[in-house]
Structure formats: C-alpha cells, structure tokens
Residue, then its C-alpha position, 0 to 999 in steps of 0.5 A: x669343493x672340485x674348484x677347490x680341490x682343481x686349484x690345489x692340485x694346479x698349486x701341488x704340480x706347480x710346488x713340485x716343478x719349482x722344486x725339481x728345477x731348485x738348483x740353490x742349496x736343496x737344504x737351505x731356507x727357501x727350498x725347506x720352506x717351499x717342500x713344507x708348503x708342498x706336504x702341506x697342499x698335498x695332505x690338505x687336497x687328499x682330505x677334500x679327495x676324501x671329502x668329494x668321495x663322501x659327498x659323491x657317495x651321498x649323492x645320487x648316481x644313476x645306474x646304467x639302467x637308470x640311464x636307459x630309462x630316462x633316455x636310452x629308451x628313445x635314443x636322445x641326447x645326452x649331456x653327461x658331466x662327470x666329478x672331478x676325482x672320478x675315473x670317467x673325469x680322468x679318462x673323458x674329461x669334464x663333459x661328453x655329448x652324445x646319443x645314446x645309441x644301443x644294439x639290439x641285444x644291449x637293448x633286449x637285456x636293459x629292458x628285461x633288467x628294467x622291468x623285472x626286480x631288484x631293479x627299482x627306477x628312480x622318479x624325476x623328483x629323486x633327481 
C-alpha cells in the first residue's frame, strides 16, 4: 500500500507540473484529458490515505512508554521506521537511528509512569 500510495503521489506531482507548463489550448482535448486523469489520481491516493490511516489504527503503536521499556531502559540502539502519510515520516523521513538517551528527570518520570497503572506494558509477542 505505502509503495502504492509513494507512486501515486510521484505520478500526481508530475500530472500538475505537465499541466502548469501546458502552454497549447488549456481547453483543448489533450490537456482536458491529462486534468481528468490528475483528479482521478488525486481522489484514488486519498482513498489509499485514507485506507493506510485504518490499517495504521489497527495496527500496533508503541507508546512513549512502551519505547522506554524495551529499549530506553538500557540505553540501546534504536532503528525507527515510520509510515509514509504519517507527521514523523513528513519530518524525518523513512528511518532515524539512534540511541535512546534520556535525562535524569525524563527518566524518573517514565519509570514512575511504567510501573504505576493505567500503564499496561506490551509483551514481545503482542509485537
């Protein structure tokens, strides 16, 4: 699905470029038929959007929490890859590396949020 939605986003930028530099008759035949297959693209990548979002939702997150149990905890490496219509993806991009570093009161706080309820940890088989 991300491959899919990735294409036709590429497919959308380049439909509005050949537009914006059509310099012929912007009623004529070729240029109708090119805005039609540009609405067309557009409406069919915000329904994979839209279907991406649900399988998302159905999917597992990890919580910050969750995060700092399986890995904060020892200071590790991490490898983070992120879905392609989410924020994190927008501003980091596919995958960030890194260790997991955290102050002392950072710290303090997501162990006392760790070990007292609502929070429920997640077992290595729900991953």
């Amino acid at each position: 699905m991300y491959i899919l939605y990735t294409l036709y986003e590429s497919v959308c930028e380049r439909l509005k470029r050949e537009l914006d530099e059509f310099s012929d008759d912007k009623n004529g035949k070729e240029f109708m038929e090119k805005k039609e297959t540009l609405a067309i693209r557009l409406h069919e990548n915000e329904m994979l959007y839209a279907y991406i979002g649900k399988l998302q939702r159905e999917k597992l997150m990890f919580s910050v929490e969750d995060i700092y149990t399986f890995s904060g905890q020892e200071d590790k490496y991490c490898i983070f890859h992120f879905y392609p219509t989410s924020e994190a993806f927008k501003k980091y991009g596919e995958t960030v590396y890194g260790w997991l570093l955290y102050q002392k009161k950072e710290r303090e706080a997501l162990e006392q949020k760790v070990k007292n309820p609502p929070y429920e940890k997640l077992t290595t088989k729900s991953c």
